[in-house]
Backbone and ligand atoms as CSV (ligand in chain L), in Angstrom:
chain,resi,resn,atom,element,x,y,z
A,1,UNK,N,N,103.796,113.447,143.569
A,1,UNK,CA,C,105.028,114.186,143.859
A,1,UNK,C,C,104.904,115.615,143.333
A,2,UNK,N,N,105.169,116.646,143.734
A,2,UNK,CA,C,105.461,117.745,143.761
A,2,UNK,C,C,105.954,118.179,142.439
A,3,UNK,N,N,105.517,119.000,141.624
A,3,UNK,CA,C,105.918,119.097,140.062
A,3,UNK,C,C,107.602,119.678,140.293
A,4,UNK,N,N,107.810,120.598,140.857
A,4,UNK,CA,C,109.323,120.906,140.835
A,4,UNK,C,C,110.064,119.700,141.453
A,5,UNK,N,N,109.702,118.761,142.128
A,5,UNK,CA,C,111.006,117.884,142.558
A,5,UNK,C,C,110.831,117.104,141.583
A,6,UNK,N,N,109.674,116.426,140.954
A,6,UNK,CA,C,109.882,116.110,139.861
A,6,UNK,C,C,110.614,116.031,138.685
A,7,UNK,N,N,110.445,117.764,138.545
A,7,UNK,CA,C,111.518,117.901,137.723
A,7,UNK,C,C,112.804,118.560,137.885
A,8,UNK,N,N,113.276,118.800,139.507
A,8,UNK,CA,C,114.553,118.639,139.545
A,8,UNK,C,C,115.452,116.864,139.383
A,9,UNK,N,N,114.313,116.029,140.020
A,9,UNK,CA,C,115.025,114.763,140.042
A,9,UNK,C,C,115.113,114.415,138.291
A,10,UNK,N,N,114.372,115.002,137.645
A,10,UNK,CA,C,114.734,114.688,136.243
A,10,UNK,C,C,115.923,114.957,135.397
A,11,UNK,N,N,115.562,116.598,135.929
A,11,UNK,CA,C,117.458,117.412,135.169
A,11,UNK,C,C,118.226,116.544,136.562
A,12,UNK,N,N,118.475,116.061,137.781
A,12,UNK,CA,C,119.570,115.408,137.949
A,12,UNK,C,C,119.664,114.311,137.306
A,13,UNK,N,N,118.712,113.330,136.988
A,13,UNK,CA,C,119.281,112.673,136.020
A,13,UNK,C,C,119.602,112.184,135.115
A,14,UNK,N,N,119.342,113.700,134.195
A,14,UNK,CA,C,119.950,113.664,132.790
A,14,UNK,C,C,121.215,114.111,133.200
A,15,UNK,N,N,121.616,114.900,133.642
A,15,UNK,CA,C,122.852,115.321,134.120
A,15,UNK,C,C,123.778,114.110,134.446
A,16,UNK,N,N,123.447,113.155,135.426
A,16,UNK,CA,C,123.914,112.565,135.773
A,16,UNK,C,C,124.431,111.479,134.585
A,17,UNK,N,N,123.501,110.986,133.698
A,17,UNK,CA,C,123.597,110.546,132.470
A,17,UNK,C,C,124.267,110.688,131.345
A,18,UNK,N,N,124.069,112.295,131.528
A,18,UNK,CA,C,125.107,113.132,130.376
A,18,UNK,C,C,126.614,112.882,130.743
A,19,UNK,N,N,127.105,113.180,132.752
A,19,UNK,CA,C,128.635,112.797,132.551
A,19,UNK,C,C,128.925,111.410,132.696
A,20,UNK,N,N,127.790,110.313,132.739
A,20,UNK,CA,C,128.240,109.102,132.640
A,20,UNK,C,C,128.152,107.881,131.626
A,21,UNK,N,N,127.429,108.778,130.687
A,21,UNK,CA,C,126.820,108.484,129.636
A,21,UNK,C,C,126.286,107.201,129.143
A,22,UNK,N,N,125.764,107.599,130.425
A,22,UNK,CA,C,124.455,106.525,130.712
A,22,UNK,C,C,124.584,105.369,131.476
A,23,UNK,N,N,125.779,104.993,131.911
A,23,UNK,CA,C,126.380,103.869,132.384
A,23,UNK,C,C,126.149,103.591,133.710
A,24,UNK,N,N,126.548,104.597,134.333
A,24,UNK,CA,C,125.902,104.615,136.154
A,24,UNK,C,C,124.311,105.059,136.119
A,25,UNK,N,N,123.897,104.163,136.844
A,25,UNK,CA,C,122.408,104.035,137.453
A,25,UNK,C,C,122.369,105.060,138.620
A,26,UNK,N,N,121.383,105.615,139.161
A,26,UNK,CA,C,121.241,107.044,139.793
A,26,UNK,C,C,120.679,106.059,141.115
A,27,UNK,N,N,121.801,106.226,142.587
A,27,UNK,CA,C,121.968,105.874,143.581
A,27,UNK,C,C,121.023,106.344,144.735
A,28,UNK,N,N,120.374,105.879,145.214
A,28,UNK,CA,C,119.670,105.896,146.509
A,28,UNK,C,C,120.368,106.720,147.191
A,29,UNK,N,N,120.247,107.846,147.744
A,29,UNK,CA,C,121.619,108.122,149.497
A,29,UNK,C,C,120.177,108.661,150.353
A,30,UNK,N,N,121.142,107.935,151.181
A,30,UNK,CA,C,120.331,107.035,152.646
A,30,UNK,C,C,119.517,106.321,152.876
A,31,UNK,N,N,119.060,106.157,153.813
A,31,UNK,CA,C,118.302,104.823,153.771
A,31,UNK,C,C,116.795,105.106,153.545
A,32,UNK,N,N,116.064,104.104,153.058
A,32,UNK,CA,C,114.776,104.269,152.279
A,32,UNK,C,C,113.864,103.949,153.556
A,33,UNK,N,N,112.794,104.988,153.505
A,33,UNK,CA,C,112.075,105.294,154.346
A,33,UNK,C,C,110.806,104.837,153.915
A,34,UNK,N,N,110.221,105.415,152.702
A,34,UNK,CA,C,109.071,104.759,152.601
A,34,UNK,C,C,109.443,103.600,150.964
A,35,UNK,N,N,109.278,102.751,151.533
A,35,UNK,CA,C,109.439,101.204,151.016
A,35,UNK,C,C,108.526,101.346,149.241
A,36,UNK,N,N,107.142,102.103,149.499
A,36,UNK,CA,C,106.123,102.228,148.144
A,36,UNK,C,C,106.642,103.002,147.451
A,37,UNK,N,N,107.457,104.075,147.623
A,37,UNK,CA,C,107.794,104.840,146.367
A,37,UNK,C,C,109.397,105.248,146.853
A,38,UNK,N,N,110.077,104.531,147.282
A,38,UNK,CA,C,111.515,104.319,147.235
A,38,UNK,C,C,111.978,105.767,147.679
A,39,UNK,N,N,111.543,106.329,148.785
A,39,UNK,CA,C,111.974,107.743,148.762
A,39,UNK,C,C,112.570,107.590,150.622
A,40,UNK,N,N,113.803,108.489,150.892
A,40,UNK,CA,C,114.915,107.821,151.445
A,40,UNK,C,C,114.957,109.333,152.668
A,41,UNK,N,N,115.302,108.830,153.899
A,41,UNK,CA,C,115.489,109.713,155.187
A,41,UNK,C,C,115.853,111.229,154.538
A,42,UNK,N,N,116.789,111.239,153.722
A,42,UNK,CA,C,117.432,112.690,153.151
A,42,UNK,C,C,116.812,113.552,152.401
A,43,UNK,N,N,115.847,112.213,151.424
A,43,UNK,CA,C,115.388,113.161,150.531
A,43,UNK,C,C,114.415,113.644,151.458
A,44,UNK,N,N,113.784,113.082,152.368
A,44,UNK,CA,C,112.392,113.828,152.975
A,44,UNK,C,C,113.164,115.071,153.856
A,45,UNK,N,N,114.034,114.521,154.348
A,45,UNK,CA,C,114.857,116.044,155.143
A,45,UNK,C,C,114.789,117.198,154.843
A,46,UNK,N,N,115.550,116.667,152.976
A,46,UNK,CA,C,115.850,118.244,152.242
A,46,UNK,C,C,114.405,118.409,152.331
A,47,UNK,N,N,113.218,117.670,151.511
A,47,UNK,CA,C,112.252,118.508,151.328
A,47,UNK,C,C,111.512,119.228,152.668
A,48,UNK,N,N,111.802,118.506,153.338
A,48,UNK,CA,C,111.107,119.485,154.784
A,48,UNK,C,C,112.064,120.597,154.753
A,49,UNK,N,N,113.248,120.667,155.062
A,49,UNK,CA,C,114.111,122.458,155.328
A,49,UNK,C,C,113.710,123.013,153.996
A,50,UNK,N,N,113.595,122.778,152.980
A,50,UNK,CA,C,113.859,123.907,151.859
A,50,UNK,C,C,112.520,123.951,151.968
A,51,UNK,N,N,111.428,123.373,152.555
A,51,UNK,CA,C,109.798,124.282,152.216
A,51,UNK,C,C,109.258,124.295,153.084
A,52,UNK,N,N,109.909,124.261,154.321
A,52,UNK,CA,C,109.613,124.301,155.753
A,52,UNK,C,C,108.409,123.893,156.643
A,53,UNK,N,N,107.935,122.274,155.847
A,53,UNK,CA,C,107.018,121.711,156.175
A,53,UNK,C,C,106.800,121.107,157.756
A,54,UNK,N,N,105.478,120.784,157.762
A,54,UNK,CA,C,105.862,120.859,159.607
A,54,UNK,C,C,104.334,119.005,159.792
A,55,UNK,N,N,103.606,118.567,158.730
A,55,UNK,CA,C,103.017,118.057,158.789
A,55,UNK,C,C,103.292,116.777,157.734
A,56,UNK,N,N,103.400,115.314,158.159
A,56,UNK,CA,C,103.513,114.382,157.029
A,56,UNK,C,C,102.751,114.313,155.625
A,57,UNK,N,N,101.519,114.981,156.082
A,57,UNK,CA,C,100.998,115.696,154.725
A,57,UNK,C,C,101.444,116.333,154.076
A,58,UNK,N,N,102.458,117.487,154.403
A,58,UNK,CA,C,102.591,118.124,153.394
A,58,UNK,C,C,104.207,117.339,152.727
A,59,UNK,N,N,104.510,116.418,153.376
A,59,UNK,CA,C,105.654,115.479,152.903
A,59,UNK,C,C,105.219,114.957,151.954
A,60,UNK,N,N,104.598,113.729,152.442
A,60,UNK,CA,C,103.653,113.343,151.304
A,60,UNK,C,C,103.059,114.126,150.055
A,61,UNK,N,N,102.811,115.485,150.002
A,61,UNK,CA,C,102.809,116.015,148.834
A,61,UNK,C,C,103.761,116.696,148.279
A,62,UNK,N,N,104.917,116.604,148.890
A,62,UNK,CA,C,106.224,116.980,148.608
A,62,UNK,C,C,106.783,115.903,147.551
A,63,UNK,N,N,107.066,115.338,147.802
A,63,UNK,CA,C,107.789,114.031,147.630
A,63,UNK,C,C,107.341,112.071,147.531
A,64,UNK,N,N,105.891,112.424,147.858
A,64,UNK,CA,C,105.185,111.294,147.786
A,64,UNK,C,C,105.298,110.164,148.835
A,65,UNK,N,N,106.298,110.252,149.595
A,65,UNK,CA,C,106.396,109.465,150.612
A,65,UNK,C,C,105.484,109.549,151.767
A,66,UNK,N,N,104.905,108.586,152.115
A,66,UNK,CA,C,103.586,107.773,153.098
A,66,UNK,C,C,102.775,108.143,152.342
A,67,UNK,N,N,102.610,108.454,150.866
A,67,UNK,CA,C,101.420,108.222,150.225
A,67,UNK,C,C,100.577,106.965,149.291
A,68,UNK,N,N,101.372,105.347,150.086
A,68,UNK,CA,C,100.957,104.487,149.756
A,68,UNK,C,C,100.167,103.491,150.674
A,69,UNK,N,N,100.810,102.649,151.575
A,69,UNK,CA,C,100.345,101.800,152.438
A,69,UNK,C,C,100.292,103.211,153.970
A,70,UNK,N,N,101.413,103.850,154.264
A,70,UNK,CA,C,100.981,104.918,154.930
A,70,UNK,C,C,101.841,104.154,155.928
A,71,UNK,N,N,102.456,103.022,155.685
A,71,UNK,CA,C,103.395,102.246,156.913
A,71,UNK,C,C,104.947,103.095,157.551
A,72,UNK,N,N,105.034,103.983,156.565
A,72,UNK,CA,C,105.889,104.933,156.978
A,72,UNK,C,C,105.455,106.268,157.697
A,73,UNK,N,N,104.053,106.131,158.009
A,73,UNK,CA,C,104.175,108.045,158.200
A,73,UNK,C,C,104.731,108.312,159.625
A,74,UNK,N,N,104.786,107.334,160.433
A,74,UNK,CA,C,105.424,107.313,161.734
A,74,UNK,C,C,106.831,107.821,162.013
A,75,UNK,N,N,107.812,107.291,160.788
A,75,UNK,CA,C,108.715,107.697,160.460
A,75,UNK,C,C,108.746,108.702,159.830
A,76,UNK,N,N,108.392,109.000,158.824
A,76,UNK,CA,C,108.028,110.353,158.676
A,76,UNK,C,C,108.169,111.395,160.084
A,77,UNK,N,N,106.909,111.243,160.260
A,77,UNK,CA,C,106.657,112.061,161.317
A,77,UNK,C,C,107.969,112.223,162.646
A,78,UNK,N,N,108.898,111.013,162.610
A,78,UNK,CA,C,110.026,111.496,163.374
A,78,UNK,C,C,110.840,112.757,162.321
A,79,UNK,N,N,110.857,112.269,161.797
A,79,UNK,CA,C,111.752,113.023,160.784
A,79,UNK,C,C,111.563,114.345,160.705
A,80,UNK,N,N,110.144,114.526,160.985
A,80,UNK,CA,C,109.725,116.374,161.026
A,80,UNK,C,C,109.874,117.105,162.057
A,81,UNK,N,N,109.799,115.929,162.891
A,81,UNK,CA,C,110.131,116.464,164.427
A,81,UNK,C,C,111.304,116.892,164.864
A,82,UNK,N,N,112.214,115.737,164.307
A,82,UNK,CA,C,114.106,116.552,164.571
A,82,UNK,C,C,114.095,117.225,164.403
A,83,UNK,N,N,113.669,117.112,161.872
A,83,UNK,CA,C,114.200,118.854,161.822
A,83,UNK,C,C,113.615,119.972,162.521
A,84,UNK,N,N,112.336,119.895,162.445
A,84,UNK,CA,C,111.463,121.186,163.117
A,84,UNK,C,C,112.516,121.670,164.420
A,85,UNK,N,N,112.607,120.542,165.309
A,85,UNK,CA,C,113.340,120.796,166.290
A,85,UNK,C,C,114.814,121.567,166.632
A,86,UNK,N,N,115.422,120.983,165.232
A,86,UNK,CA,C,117.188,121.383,164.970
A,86,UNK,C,C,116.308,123.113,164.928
A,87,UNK,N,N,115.685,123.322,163.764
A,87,UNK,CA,C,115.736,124.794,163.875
A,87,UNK,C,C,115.233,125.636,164.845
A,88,UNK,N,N,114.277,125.137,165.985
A,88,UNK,CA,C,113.689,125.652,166.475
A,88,UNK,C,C,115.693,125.717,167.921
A,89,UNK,N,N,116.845,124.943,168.171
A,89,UNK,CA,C,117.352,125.142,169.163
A,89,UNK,C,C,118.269,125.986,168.108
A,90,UNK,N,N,118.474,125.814,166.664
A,90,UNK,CA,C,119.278,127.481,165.733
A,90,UNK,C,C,118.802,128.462,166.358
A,91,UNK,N,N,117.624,128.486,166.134
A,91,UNK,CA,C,116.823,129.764,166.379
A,91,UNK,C,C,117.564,130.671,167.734
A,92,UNK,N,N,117.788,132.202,167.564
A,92,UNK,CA,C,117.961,132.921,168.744
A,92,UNK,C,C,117.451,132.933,170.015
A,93,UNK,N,N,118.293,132.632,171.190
A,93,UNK,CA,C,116.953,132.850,172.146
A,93,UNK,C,C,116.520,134.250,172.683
A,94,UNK,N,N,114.765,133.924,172.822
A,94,UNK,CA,C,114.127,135.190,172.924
A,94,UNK,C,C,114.436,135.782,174.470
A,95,UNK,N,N,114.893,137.027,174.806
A,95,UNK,CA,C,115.130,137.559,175.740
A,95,UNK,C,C,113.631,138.306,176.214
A,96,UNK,N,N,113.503,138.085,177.382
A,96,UNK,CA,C,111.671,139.143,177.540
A,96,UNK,C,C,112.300,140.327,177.615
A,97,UNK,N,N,111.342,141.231,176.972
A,97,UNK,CA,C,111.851,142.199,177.592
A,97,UNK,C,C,112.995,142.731,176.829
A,98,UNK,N,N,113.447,141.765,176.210
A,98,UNK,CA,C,114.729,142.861,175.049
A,98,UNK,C,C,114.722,142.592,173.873
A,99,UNK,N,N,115.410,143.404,173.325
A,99,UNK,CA,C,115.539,142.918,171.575
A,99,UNK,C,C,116.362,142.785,171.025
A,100,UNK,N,N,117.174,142.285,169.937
A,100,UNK,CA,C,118.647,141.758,169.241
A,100,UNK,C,C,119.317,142.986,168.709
A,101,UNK,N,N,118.785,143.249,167.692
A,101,UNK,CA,C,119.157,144.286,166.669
A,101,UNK,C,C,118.320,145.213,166.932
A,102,UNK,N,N,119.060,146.601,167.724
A,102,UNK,CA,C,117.867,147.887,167.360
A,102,UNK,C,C,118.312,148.611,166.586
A,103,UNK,N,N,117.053,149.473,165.552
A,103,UNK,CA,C,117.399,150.381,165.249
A,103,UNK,C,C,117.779,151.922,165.959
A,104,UNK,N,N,118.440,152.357,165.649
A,104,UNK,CA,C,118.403,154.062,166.493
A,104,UNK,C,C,117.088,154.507,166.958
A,105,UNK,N,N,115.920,154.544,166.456
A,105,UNK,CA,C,114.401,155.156,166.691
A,105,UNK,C,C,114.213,153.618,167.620
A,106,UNK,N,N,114.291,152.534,167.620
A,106,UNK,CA,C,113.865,151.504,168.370
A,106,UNK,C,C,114.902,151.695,169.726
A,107,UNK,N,N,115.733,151.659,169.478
A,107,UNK,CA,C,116.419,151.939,170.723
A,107,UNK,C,C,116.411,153.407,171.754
A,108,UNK,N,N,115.834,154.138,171.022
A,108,UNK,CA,C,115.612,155.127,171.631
A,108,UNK,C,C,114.355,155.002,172.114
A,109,UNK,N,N,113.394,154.923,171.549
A,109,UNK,CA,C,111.731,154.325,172.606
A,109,UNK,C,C,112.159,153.539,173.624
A,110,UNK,N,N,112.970,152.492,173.443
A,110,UNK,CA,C,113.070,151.140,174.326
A,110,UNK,C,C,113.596,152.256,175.456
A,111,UNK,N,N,114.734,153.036,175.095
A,111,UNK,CA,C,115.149,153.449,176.760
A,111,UNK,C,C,114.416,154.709,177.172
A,112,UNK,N,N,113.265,155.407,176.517
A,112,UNK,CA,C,112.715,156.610,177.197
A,112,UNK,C,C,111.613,155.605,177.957
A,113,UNK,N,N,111.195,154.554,177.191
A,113,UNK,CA,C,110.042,153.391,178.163
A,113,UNK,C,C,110.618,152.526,179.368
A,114,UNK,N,N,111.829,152.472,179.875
A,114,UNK,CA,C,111.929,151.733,180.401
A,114,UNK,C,C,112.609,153.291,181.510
A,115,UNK,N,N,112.531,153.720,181.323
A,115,UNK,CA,C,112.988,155.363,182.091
A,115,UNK,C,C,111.433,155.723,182.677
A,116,UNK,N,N,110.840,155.431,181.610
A,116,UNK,CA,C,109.015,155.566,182.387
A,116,UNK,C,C,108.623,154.795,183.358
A,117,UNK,N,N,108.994,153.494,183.074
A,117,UNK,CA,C,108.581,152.661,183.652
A,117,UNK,C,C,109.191,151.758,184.933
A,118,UNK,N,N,110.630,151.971,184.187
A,118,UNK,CA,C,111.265,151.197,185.410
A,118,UNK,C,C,112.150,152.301,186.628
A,119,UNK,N,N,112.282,153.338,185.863
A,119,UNK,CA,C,113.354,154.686,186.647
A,119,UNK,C,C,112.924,155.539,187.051
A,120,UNK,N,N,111.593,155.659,186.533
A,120,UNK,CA,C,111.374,157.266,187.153
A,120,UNK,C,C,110.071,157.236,188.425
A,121,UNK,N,N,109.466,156.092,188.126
A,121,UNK,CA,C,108.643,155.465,189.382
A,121,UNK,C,C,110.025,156.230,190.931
A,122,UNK,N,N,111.098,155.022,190.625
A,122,UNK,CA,C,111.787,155.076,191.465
A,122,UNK,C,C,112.373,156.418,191.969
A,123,UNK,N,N,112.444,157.118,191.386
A,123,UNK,CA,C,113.256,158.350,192.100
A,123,UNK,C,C,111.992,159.487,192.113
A,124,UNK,N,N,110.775,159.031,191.672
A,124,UNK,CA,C,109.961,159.796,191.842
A,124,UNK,C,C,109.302,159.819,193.526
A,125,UNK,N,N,109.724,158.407,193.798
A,125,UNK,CA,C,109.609,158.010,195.505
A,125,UNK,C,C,109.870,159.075,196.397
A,126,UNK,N,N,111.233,159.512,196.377
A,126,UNK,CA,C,112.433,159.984,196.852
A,126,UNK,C,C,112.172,161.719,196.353
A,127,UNK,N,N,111.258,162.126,195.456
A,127,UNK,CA,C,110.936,163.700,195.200
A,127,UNK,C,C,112.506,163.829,194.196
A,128,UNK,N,N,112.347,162.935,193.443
A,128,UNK,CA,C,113.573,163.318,192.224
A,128,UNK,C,C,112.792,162.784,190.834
A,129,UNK,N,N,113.666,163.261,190.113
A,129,UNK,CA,C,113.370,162.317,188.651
A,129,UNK,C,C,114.279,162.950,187.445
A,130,UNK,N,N,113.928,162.385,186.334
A,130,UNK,CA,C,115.177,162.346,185.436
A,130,UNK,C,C,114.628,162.365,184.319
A,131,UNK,N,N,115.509,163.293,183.313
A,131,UNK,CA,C,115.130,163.131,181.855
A,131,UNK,C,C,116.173,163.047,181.164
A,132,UNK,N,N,115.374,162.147,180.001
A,132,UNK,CA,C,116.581,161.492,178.912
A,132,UNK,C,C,116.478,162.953,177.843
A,133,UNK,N,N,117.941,163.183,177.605
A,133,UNK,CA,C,118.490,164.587,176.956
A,133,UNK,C,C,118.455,163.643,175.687
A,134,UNK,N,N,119.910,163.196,175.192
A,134,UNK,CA,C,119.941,162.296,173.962
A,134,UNK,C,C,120.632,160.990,174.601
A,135,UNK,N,N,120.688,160.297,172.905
A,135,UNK,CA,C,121.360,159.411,172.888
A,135,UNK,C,C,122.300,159.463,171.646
A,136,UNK,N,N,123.916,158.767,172.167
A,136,UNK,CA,C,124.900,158.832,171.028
A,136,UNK,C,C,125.375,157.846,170.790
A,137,UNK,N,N,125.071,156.958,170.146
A,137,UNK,CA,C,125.454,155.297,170.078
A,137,UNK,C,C,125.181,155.079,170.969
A,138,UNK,N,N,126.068,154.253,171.929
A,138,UNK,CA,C,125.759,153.665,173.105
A,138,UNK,C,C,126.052,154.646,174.339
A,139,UNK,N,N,126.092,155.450,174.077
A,139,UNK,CA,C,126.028,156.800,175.216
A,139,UNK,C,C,124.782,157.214,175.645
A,140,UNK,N,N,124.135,157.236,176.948
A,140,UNK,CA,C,123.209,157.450,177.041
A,140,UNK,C,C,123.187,159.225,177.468
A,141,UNK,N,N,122.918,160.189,177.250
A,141,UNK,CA,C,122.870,161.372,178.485
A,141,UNK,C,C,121.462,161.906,179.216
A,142,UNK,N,N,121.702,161.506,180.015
A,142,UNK,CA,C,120.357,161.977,181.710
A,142,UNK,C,C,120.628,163.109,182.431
A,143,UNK,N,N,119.449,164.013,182.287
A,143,UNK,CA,C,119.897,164.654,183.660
A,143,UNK,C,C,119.079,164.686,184.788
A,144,UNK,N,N,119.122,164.725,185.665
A,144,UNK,CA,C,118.234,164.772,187.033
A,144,UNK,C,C,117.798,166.134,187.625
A,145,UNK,N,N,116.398,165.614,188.318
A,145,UNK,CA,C,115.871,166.749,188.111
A,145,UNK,C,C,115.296,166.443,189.461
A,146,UNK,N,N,114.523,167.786,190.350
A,146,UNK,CA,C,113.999,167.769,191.475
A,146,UNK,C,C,115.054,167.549,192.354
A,147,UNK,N,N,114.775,166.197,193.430
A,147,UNK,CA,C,115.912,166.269,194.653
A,147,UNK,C,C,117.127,165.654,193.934
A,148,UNK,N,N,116.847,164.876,193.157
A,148,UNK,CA,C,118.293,164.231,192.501
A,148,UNK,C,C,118.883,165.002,191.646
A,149,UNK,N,N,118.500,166.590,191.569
A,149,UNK,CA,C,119.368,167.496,191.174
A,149,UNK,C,C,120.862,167.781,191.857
A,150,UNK,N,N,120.355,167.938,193.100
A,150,UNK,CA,C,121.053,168.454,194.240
A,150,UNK,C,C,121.624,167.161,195.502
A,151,UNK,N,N,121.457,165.961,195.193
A,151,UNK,CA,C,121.657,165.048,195.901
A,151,UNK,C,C,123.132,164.483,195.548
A,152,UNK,N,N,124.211,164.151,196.081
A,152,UNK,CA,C,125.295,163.688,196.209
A,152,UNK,C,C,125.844,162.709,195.817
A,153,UNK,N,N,124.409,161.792,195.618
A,153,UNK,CA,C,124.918,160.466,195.163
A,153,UNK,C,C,124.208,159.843,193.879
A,154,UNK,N,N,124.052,161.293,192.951
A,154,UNK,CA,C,124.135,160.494,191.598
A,154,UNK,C,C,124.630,159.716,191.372
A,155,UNK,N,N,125.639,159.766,191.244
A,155,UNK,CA,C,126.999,159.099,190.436
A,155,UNK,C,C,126.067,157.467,190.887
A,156,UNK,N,N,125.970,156.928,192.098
A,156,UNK,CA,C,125.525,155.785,192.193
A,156,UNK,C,C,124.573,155.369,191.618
A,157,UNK,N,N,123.545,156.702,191.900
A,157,UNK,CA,C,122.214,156.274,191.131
A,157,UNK,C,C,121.694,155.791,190.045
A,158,UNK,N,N,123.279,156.247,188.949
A,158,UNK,CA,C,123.134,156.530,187.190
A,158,UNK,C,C,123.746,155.359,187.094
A,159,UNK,N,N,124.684,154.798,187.977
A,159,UNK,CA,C,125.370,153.323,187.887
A,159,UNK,C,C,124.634,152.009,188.452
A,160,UNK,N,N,124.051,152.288,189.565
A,160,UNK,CA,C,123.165,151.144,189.879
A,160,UNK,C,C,121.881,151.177,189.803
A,161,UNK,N,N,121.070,152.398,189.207
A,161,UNK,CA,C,119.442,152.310,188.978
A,161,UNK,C,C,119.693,152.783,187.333
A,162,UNK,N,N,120.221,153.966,186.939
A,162,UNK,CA,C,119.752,154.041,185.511
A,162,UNK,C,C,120.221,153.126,184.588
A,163,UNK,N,N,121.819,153.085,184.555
A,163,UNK,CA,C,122.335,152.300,183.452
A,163,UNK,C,C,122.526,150.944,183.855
A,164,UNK,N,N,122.122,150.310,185.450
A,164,UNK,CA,C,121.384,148.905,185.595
A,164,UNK,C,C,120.196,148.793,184.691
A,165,UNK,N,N,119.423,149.232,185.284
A,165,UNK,CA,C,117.964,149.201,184.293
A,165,UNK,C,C,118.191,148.818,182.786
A,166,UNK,N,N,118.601,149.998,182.241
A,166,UNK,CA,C,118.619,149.732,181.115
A,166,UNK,C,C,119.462,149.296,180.366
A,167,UNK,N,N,120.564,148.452,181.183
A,167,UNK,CA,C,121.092,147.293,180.399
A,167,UNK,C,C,120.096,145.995,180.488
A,168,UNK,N,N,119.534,145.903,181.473
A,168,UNK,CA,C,118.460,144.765,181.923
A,168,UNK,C,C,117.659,144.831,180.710
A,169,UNK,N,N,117.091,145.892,180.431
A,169,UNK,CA,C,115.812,146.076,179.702
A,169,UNK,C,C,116.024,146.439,177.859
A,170,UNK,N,N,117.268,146.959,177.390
A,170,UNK,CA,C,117.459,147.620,176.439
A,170,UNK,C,C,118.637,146.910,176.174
A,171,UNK,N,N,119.824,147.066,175.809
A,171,UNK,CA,C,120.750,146.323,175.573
A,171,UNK,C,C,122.340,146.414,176.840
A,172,UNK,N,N,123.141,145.473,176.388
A,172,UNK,CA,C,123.990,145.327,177.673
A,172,UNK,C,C,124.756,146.409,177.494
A,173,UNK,N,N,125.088,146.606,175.902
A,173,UNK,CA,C,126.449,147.824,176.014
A,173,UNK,C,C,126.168,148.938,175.928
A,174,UNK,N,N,125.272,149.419,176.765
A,174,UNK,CA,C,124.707,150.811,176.914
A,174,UNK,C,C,125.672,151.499,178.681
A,175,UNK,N,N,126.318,153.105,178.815
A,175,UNK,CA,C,126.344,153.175,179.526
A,175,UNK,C,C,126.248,154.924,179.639
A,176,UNK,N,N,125.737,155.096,181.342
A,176,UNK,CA,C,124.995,156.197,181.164
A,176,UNK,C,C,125.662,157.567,181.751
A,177,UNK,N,N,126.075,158.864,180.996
A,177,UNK,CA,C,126.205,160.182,181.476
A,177,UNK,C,C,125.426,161.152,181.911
A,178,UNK,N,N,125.821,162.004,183.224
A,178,UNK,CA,C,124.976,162.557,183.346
A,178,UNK,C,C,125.228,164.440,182.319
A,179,UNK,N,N,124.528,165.035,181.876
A,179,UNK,CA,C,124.052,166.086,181.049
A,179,UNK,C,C,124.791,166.850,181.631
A,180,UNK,N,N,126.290,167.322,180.929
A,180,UNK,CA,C,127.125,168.331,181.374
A,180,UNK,C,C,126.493,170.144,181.779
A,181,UNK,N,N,125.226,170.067,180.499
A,181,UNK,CA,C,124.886,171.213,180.676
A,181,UNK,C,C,123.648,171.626,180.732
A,182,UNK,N,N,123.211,171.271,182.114
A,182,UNK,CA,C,121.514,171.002,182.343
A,182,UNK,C,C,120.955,172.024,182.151
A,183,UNK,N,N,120.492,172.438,180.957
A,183,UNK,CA,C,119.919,173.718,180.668
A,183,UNK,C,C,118.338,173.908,181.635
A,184,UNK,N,N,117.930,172.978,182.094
A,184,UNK,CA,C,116.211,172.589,183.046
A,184,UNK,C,C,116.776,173.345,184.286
A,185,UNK,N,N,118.135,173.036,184.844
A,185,UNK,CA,C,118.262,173.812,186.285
A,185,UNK,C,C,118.040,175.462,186.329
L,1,FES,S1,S,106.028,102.697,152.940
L,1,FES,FE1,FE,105.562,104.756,152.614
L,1,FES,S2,S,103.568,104.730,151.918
L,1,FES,FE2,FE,104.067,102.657,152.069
């Protein structure tokens, strides 16, 4: 067994001793899993989440359980699998292509790259294109350049190609202005 559970199960039960003074016997909770060294569904639980074991080996050197006849490691081995599992459906899901938390400098790469890559291809088609001026929180400001200087239907363009895009690609609550004072024209 593992020198710290060792000696946490020890201070619990002196503790336990001390407020009962001595009278209550220190209780099993849940049901006993491996039969050779009396060690029980919960305790192997805790020790898998708090040291985030992923192999009955390292249970077994946790806590000593399937380190006798070995008639438990089956069970065991369910046991690693839930938890592994519980945390793995906690876990955030990964978006391709986007990220959770940006910083200001991360969020600002994310949308001059996806302006490279996904926006300016496109209006470069068409003899236009666009540059990112700043960003202000979630304000984006663009201005357009070449034919989409002079073309009529920005307004659509910045609503269904720029600030589509890069809600797709960068985050959802982003939305995009165009550069009141295009100093490039
Ligand atoms: S029952 Fe666990 S090692 Fe024997």
């Amino acid at each position: 067994m593992h020198c710290s559970v060792m000696g946490r199960e020890a201070l619990e039960a002196a503790i336990e001793n001390y407020r009962t003074g001595g009278k209550k016997k220190h209780e099993l909770q849940g049901n006993v899993i491996c039969t050779c060294f009396g060690v029980t569904d919960r305790e192997i639980e805790r020790v898998i989440r708090e040291n985030d074991l992923t192999t009955v080996e390292q249970v077994t050197n946790y806590c000593k359980a399937g380190g006798g006849c070995g008639g438990c490691k089956g069970e065991i081995g369910k046991i690693v699998e839930k938890v592994q599992g519980e945390k793995v459906k906690l876990a955030p899901a990964a978006v391709p292509g986007r990220a959770g938390k940006l910083t200001n400098i991360q969020k600002i790469q994310m949308i001059q790259q996806t302006i490279n890559e996904q926006i300016r291809p496109a209006l470069r088609a068409h003899g236009g294109n666009i540059e990112l001026i700043d960003v202000e929180g979630n304000k984006v400001i663009v201005a357009f350049r070449g034919m989409c200087a002079q073309c009529t239907l920005t307004e659509i363009t910045m609503k269904d190609l720029v600030e589509a895009k890069l809600r797709e690609f960068v985050a959802d609550d982003l939305f995009v202005e165009e550069d009141e004072d295009p100093a490039g024209l």
